[in-house]
C-alpha positions as CSV (number, residue, x, y, z in Angstrom):
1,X,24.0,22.2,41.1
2,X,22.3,19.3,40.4
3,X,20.3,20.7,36.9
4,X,23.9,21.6,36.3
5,X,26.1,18.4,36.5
6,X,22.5,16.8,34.6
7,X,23.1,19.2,31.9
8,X,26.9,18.7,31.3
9,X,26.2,15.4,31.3
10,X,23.6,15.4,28.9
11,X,26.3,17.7,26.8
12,X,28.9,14.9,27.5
13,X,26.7,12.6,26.1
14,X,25.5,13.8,23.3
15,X,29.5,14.7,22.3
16,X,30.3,10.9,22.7
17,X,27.3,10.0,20.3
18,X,28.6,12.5,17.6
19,X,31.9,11.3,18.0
20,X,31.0,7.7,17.8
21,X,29.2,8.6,14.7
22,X,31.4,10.8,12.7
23,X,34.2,7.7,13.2
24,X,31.4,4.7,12.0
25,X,29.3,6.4,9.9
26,X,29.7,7.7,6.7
27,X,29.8,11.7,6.5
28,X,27.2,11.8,3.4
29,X,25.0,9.0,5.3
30,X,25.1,10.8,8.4
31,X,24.0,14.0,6.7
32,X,20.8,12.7,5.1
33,X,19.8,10.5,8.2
34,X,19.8,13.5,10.1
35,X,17.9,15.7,7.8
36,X,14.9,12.7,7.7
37,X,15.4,12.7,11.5
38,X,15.0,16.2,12.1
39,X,11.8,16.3,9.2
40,X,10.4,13.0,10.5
41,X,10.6,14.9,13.8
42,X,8.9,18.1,12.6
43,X,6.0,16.2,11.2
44,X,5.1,14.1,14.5
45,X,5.9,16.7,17.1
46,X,3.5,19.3,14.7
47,X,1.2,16.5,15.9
48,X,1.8,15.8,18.8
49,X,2.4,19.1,20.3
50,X,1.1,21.8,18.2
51,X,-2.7,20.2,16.8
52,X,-5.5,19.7,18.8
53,X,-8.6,18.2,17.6
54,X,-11.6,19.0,19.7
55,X,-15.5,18.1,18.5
56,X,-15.2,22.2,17.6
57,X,-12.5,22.0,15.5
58,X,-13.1,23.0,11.7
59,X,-11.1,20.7,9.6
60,X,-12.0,22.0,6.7
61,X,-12.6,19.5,3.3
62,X,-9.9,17.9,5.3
63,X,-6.9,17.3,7.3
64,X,-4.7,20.4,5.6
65,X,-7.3,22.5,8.0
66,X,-5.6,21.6,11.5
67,X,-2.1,20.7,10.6
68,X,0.7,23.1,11.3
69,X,2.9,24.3,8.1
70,X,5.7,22.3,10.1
71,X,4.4,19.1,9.1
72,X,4.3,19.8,5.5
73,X,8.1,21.3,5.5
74,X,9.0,18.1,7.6
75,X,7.6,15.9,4.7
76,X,9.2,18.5,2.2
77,X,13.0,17.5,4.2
78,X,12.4,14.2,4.2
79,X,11.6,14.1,0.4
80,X,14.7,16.3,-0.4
81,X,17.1,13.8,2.1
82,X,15.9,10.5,-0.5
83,X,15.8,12.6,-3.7
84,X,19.6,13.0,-3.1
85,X,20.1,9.5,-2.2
86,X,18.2,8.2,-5.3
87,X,20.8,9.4,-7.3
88,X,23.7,7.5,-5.3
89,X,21.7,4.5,-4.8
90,X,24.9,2.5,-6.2
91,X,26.6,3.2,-2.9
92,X,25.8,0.0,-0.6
93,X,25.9,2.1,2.7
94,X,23.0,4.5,1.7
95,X,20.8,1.8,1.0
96,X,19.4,0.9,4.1
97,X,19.1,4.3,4.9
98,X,17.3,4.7,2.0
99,X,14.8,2.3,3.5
100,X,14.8,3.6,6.7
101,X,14.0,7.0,5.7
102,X,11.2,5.4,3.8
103,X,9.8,4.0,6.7
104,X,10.0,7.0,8.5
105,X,8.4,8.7,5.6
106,X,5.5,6.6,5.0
107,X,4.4,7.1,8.8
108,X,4.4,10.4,8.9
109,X,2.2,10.3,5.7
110,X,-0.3,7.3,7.0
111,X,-0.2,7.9,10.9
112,X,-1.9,11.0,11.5
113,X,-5.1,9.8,12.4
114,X,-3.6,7.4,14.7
115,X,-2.2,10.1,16.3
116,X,-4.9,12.8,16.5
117,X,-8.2,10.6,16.6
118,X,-8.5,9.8,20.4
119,X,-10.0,6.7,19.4
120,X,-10.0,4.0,16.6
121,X,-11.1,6.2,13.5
122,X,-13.4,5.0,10.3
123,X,-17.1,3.3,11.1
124,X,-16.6,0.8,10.1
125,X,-13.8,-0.2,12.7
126,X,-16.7,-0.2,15.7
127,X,-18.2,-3.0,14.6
128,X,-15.1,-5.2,14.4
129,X,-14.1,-4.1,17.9
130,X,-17.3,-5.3,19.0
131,X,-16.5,-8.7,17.8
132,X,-13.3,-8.5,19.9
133,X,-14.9,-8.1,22.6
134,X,-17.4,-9.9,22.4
135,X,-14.6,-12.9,22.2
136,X,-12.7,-10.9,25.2
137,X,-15.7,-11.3,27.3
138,X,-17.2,-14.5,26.7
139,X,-14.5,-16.8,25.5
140,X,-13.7,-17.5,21.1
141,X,-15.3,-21.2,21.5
142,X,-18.2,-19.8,23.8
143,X,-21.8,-20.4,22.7
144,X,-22.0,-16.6,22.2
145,X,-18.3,-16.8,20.3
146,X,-19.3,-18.9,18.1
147,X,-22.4,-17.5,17.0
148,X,-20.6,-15.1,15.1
149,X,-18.9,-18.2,12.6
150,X,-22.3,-18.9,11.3
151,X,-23.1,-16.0,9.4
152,X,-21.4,-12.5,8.1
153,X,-18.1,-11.2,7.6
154,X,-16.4,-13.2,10.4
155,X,-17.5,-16.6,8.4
156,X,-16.5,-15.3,5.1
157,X,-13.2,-14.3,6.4
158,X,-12.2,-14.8,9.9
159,X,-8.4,-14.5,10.2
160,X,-7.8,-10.8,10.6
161,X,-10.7,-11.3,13.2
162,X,-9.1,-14.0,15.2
163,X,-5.8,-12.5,14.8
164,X,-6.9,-9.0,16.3
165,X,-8.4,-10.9,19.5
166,X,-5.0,-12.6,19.8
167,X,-3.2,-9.2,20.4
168,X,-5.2,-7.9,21.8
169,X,-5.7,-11.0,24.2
170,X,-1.8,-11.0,24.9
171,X,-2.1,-7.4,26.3
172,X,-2.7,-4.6,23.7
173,X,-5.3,-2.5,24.4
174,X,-8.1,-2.8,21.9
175,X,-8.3,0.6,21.2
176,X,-4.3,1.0,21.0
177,X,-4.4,-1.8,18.5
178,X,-7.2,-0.8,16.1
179,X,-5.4,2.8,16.0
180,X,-2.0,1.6,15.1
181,X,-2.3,-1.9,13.6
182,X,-3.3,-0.2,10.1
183,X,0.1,2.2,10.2
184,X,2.1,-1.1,11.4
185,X,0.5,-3.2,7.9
186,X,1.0,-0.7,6.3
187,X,5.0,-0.7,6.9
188,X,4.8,-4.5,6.4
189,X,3.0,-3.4,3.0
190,X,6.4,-1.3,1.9
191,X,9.3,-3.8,2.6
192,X,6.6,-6.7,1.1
193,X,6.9,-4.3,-2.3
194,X,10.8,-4.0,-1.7
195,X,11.3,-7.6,-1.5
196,X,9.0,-8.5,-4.3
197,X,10.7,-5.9,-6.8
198,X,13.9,-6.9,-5.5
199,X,13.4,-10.5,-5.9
200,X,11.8,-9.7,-9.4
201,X,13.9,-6.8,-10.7
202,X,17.3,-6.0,-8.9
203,X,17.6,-4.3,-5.1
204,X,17.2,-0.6,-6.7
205,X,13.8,-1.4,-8.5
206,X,12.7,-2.7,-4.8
207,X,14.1,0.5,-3.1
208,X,12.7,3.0,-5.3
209,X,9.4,0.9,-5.8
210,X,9.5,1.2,-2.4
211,X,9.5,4.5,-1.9
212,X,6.7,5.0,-4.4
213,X,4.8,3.1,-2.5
214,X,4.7,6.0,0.3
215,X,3.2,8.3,-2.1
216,X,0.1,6.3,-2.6
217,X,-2.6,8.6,-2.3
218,X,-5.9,6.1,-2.6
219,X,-7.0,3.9,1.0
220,X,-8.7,1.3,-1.4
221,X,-6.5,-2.1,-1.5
222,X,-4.5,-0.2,1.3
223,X,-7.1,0.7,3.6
224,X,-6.6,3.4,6.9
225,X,-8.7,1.4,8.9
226,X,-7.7,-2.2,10.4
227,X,-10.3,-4.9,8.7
228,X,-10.0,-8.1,6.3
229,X,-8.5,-5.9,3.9
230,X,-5.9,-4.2,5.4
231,X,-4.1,-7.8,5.7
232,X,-5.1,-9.4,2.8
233,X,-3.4,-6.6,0.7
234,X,-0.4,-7.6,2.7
235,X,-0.8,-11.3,2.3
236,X,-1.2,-10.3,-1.6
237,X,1.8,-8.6,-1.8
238,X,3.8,-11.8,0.4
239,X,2.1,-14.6,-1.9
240,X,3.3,-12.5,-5.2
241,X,6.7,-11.8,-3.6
242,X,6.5,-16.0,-2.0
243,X,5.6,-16.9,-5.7
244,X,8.3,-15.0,-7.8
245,X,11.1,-16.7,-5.0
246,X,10.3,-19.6,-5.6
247,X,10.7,-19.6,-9.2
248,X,13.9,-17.5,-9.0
249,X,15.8,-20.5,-6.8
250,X,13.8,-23.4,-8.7
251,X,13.5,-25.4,-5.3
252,X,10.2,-27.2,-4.4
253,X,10.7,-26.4,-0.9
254,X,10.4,-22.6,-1.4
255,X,6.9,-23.2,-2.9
256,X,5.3,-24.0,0.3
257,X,5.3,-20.2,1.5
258,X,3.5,-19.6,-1.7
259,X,0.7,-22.1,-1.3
260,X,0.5,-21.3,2.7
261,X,0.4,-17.6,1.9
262,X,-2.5,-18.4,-0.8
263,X,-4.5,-20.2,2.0
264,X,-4.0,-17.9,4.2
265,X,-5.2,-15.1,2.0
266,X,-8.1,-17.1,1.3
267,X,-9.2,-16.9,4.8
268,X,-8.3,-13.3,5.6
269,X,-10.2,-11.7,2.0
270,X,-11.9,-13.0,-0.5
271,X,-11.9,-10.0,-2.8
272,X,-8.0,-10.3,-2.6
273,X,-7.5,-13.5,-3.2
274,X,-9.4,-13.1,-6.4
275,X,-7.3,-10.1,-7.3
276,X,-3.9,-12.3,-6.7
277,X,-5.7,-15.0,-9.5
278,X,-6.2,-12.1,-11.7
279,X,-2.6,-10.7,-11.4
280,X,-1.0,-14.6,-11.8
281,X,-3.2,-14.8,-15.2
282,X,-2.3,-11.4,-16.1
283,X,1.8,-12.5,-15.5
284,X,0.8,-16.1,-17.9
285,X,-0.6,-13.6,-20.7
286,X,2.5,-11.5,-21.0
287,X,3.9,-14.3,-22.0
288,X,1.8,-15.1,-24.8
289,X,1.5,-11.6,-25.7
290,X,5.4,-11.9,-26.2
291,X,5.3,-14.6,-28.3
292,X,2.7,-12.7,-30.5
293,X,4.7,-9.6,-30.4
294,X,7.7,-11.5,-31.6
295,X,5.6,-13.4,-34.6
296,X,4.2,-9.5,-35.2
297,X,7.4,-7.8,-35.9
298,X,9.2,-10.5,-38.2
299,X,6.2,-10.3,-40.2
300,X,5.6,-6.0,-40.7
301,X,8.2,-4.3,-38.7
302,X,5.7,-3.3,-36.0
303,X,6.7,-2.9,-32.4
304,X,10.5,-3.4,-33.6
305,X,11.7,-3.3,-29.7
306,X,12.9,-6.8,-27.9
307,X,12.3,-8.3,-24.7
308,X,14.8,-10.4,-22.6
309,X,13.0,-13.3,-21.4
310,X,14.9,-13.8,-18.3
311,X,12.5,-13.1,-15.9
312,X,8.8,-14.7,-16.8
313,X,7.4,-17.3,-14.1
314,X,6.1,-20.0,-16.0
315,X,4.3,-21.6,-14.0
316,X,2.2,-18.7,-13.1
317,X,-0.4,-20.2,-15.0
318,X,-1.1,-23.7,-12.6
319,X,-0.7,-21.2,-9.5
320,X,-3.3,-19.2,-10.6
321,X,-5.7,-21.9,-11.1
322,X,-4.7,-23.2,-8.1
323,X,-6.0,-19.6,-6.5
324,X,-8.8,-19.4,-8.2
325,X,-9.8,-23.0,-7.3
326,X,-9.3,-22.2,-3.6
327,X,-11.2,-19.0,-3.8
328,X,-14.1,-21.1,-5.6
329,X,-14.3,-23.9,-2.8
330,X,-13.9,-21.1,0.2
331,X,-16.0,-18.7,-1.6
332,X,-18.6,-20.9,-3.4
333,X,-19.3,-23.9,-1.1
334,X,-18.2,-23.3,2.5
335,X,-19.2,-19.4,2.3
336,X,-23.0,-19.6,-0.5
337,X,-23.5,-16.2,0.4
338,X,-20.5,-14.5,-1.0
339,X,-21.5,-16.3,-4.0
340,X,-25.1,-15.7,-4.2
341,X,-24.0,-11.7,-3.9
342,X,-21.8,-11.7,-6.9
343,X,-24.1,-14.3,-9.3
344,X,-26.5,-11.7,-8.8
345,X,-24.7,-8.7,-9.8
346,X,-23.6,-10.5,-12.7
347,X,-27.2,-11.8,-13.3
348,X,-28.3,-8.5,-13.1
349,X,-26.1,-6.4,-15.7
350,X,-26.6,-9.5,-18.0
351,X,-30.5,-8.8,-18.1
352,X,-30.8,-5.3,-17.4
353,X,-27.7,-3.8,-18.6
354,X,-27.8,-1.8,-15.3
355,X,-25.2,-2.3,-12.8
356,X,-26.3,-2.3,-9.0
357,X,-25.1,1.2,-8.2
358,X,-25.9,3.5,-10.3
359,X,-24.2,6.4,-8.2
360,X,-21.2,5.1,-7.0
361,X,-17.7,6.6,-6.0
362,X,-17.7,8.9,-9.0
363,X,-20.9,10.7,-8.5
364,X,-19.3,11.5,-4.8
365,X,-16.0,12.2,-6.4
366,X,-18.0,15.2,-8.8
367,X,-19.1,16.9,-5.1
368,X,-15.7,17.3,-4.2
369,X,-14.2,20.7,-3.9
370,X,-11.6,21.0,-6.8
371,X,-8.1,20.8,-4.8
372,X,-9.7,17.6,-3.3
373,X,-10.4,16.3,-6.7
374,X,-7.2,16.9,-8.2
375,X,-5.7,15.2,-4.8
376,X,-6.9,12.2,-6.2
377,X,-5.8,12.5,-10.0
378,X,-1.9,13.5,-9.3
379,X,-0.8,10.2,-7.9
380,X,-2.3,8.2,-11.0
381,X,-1.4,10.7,-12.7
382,X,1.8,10.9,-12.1
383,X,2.8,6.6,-11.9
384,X,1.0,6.5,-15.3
385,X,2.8,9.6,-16.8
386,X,6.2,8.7,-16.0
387,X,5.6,5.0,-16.9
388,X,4.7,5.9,-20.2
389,X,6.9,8.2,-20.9
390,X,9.5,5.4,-20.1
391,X,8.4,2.4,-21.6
392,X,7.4,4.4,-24.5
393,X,10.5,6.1,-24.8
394,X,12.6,2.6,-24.8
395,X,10.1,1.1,-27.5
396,X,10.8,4.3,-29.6
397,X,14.4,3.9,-29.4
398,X,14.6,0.4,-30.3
399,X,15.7,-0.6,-26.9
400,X,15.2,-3.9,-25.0
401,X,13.1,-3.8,-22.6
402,X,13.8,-6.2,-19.3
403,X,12.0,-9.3,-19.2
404,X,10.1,-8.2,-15.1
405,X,8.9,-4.6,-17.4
406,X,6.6,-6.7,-20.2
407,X,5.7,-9.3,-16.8
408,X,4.7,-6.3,-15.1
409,X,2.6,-5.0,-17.9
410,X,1.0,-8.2,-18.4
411,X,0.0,-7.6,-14.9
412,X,-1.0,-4.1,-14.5
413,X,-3.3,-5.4,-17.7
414,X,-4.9,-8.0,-16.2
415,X,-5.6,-6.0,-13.5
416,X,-7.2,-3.1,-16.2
417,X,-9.6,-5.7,-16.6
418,X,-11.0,-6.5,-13.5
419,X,-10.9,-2.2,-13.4
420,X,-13.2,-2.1,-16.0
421,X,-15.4,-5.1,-15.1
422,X,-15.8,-4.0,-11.6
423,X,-16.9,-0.7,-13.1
424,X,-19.3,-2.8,-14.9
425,X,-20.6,-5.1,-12.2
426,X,-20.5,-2.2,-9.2
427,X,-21.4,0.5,-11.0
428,X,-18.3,2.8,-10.5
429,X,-18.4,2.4,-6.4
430,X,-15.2,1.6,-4.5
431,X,-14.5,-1.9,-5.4
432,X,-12.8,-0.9,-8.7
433,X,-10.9,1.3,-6.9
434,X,-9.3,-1.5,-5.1
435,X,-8.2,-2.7,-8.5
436,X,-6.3,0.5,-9.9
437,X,-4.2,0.7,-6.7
438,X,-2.6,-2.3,-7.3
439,X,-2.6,-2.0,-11.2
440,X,-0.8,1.5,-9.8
441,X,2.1,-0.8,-7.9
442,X,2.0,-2.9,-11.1
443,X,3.6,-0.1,-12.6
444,X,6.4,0.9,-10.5
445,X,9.2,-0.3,-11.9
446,X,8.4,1.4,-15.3
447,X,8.6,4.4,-13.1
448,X,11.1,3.6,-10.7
449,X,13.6,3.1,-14.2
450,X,12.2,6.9,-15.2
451,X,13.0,8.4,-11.6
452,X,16.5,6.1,-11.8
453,X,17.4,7.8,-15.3
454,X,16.7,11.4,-14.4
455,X,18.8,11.1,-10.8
456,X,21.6,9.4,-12.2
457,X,21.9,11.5,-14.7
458,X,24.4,14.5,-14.5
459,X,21.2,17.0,-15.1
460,X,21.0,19.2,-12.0
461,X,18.1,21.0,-13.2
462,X,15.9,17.7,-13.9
463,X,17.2,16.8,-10.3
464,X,15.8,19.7,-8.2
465,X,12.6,19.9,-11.1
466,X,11.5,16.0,-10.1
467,X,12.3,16.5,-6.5
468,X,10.0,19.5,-6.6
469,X,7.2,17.1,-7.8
470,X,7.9,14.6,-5.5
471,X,7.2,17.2,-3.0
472,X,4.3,18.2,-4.7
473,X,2.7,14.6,-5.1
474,X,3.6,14.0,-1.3
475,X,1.1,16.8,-0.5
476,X,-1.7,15.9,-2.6
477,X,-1.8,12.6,-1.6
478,X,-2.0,13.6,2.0
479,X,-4.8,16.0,1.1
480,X,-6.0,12.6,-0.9
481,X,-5.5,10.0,2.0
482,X,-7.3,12.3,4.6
483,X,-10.3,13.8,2.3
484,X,-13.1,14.2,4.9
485,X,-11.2,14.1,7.9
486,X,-13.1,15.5,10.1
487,X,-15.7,12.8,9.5
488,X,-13.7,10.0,10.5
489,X,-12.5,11.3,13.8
490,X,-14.0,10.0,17.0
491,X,-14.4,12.2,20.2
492,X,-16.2,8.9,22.2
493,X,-17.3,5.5,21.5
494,X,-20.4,4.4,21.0
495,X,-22.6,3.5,23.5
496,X,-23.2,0.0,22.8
497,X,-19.1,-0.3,23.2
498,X,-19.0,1.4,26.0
499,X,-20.8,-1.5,28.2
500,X,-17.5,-3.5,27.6
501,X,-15.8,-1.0,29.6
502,X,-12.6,-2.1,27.0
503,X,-8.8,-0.9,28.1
C-alpha cells in the first residue's frame, strides 16, 4: 500500500507542477523548454546509462564509436527547440529561455568526456594536478611550494594554478574539479560572448552569438582540458566585454574592471593576453580603415556602402598599448624565458627562412580519416560562409552597415594576422589555431544578422533548410571536438600521482 499512496503522490505532484506552469508560463515557452529538457535529457542519460567505456572499448577515429543514436537525436531536439525561437526572439519571455537552452546545449556538446573518462582526461592535465598536490601536501609557501615559482609554467603564469588549489583546498575533489572545471569555463565562456555582443551590438546579436558559440568545433583558444588557457580565453572574453562597457557608459569608474581584468589575464596566459593587444589594435584600425574607405568612395565610387559610426571605441588604441606594455614587463622582465623562446623563433625564420616546426598541425590534420577532416572545415566553414554572404550582400545593395559589423572586422583582421604570422613563426602547429577560433567569434555577429534574416523571415522552407544545417554542423563539430577520443580517456592515474592518494 505504501508503493501505492508514494505513487499517487508522485501523480499529485507532478499534476500540481503542470498546473502551476500552464497558469505562469507561457504556452509557446513551455513547449520549447520541454522539448530542450526532454533532448538535453536524452543526450546525458545516453551517457550516463547506456555507454560504457572500458580499456576494451573500440572508439573508433573517435567518440561517434561509443555514443548511442539517442545522444545525437537529443542534440537534433534541442537544435530544432532554438531554431524555432530564433525566429521569435522579439518576444521578451523566450529570451531567457533562449539562453537557457543554450546552456543546456553547449553541455551536452562539451561534457562528454567529463562524464565518461573516469578520470581527468588530456596529458597534459596530470602534470598540473601534480602541482596541486604537491601544494595540498606540503603547504603553497612551503620550501617545496615554492620551488615551483622559480621556474616553468607556474612562474610564467600562476593564477589558474593557485586558483585550482583553492577549490580544491575548500573541498572539491581534485579529480572532480579537473573533470568539470573545463565544462563550467566553458559556460562562463558563452554568457561572457552574450554580454560582450550585447553590450556591443543589441541583446539579439548577444543571444544568437551566443548560441554560435556552442557550435565551436576547434579546443584551441577554448581548450577541453582545465590549464592557463582555459581561463585566460575567459578573462579575454571579460576584458573585451569590461572594455566595450566602459566606453558605452563613458564613466571612469567602469574602466577599473578593464584594467583589473587585463592584469589578471596577464597572470593567468601570456599567449592570451597578447591576443587581447592584437584584437584592441585590430578595433583602432577599423577605424582608420573607415576613414580611408570614406576618402575612397568620394573620390571613384568604389565600395559605395556607409558605415554608422555609432559604435567604435576610441580609445581602444591607449588600452591596447597599455596590454601590450603589461605583457612586455610580465613577459619580458619578470618571466626572460618566455622571451628568449619567442626572440628565437623570430630569430630563426629571419635567417633561415624556416620556421621551427616544420610538420605541424597540418601534416597530422592530412592523416586524418576524411569525415574527421571535414569535421574540422564545416564550422569555419560555415561562420565564414554565412558572414560573407551577409556583409557582402549589404555592400552590394548599397546598404549601411552597423558601426559594431566594420569594428568587428577590424578585429577578426587583426586577428588574420597574428593567423598568418603564427603560421610563419610555428610552422603551422597549434598555436595559430588558437588565433582562428577567436577570429571565428570575431565574426558572429555578421552571422548572427544572416541566421536573424532567414528566421524572421516568412520563408518556411529557408527555416527548416538552415535548421537542417544547424543540425548538421552540431554533429561535425562533436565528431571535431572529440577527434581521437579514445586517446584522451584515462582508465587509472599515473603512478607517480597515485602516491598522493588524492580524493
Amino acid at each position: 500500500m505504501s508503493n501505492q499512496h508514494q505513487t499517487v503522490k508522485n501523480i499529485l505532484g507532478l499534476r500540481k507542477i503542470t498546473i502551476f506552469l500552464a497558469k505562469n508560463v507561457a504556452l509557446d515557452v513551455f513547449l520549447m523548454l520541454s522539448l530542450v529538457v526532454i533532448g538535453f535529457l536524452m543526450t546525458i542519460l545516453s551517457l550516463t546509462l547506456y555507454t560504457r567505456v572500458t580499456p576494451s572499448s573500440s572508439f573508433g577515429a573517435s567518440i561517434e564509436g561509443v555514443v548511442p543514436p539517442w545522444y545525437w537525436l537529443g542534440i537534433a531536439l534541442m537544435i530544432v527547440a532554438i531554431s524555432f525561437m530564433l525566429a521569435r526572439l522579439e518576444v521578451k519571455r523566450l529570451r531567457l529561455p533562449f539562453l537557457i537552452s543554450c546552456i543546456l546545449l553547449i553541455f551536452s556538446m562539451r561534457s562528454a568526456l567529463a562524464i565518461l573518462s573516469p578520470f581527468p582526461y588530456v596529458q597534459d592535465t596530470w602534470g598540473e594536478i601534480y602541482i596541486t598536490l604537491s601544494w595540498r601536501k606540503y603547504g603553497l609557501f612551503s620550501p617545496e611550494g615554492l620551488r615551483f615559482f622559480n621556474s616553468g609554467t607556474v612562474r610564467g603564469w600562476p593564477a589558474s594554478f593557485v586558483l585550482a588549489y583553492f577549490f580544491t583546498n575548500v573541498g572539491i575533489p581534485v579529480y572532480s574539479f579537473y573533470k568539470w572545471a573545463p565544462t563550467v569555463i566553458t559556460i562562463l565562456d558563452l554568457i561572457a560572448i552574450y554580454l560582450l555582443f550585447k553590450e556591443l551590438a543589441n541583446e539579439k546579436v548577444g543571444m544568437v552569438s551566443a548560441f554560435l558559440f556552442t557550435l565551436l568545433n576547434t579546443a584551441g583558444f577554448f581548450p577541453l582540458h582545465y590549464c592557463p588557457q582555459t581561463l585566460g580565453a575567459l578573462l579575454y572574453l571579460v576584458a573585451m566585454y569590461a572594455i566595450v562597457r566602459a566606453y558605452k557608459t563613458r564613466k571612469i569608474k567602469n574602466l577599473v574592471p578593464a584594467i583589473l581584468s587585463i592584469f589578471g589575464l596577464v597572470l593567468v596566459h601570456h599567449m592570451s593576453t597578447f591576443f587581447l593587444g592584437i584584437s584592441l589594435a585590430g578595433v583602432y584600425l577599423s577605424r582608420y580603415f573607415l576613414t580611408l574607405q570614406r576618402k575612397v568612395r568620394e573620390k571613384s565610387r568604389w565600395f559605395p556602402f556607409t558605415v554608422n559610426p555609432d559604435t567604435f571605441i576610441k580609445f581602444s588604441l591607449p588600452i591596447s598599448v597599455f596590454t601590450f606594455a603589461v605583457w612586455y614587463f610580465y613577459g619580458f622582465i619578470v618571466y626572460q624565458l618566455d622571451a628568449i623562446t619567442m626572440l628565437t623563433k623570430i630569430m630563426r625564420l629571419l635567417i633561415t627562412g624556416q620556421p621551427e616546426h616544420v610538420a605541424g598541425y597540418f601534416g597530422r590534420y592530412l592523416q586524418l580519416s576524411p569525415l574527421l577532416q571535414l569535421s574540422i572545415l564545416i564550422f569555419p566553414a560555415f561562420i565564414f560562409g554565412i558572414a560573407a554572404i551577409f556583409l557582402l550582400g549589404r555592400m552590394w545593395k548599397k546598404e549601411p552597415l552597423e558601426g559594431y559589423l566594420w569594428l568587428t572586422l577590424g578585429w577578426a583582421g587583426a586577428l588574420t594576422f597574428a593567423f598568418i604570422i603564427g603560421n610563419l613563426l610555428y610552422g603551422n602547429y597549434i598555436e595559430p589555431l588558437r588565433a582562428q577560433e577567436i577570429l571565428l567569434v570575431a565574426l558572429f555577429p555578421a552571422s548572427t544578422l544572416f541566421l536573424l534574416r532567414i528566421f524572421e523571415s516568412h520563408s518556411l522552407g529557408q527555416k527548416v533548410l538552415i535548421t537542417i544545417i544547424l543540425i548538421t554542423v552540431a554533429f561535425f563539430s562533436v565528431l571535431s571536438v572529440y577527434r581521437g577520443a579514445q586517446s584522451i580517456i584515462y582508465f587509472e592515474p599515473p603512478w607517480w600521482i597515485k602516491l598522493f592518494n588524492p580524493p
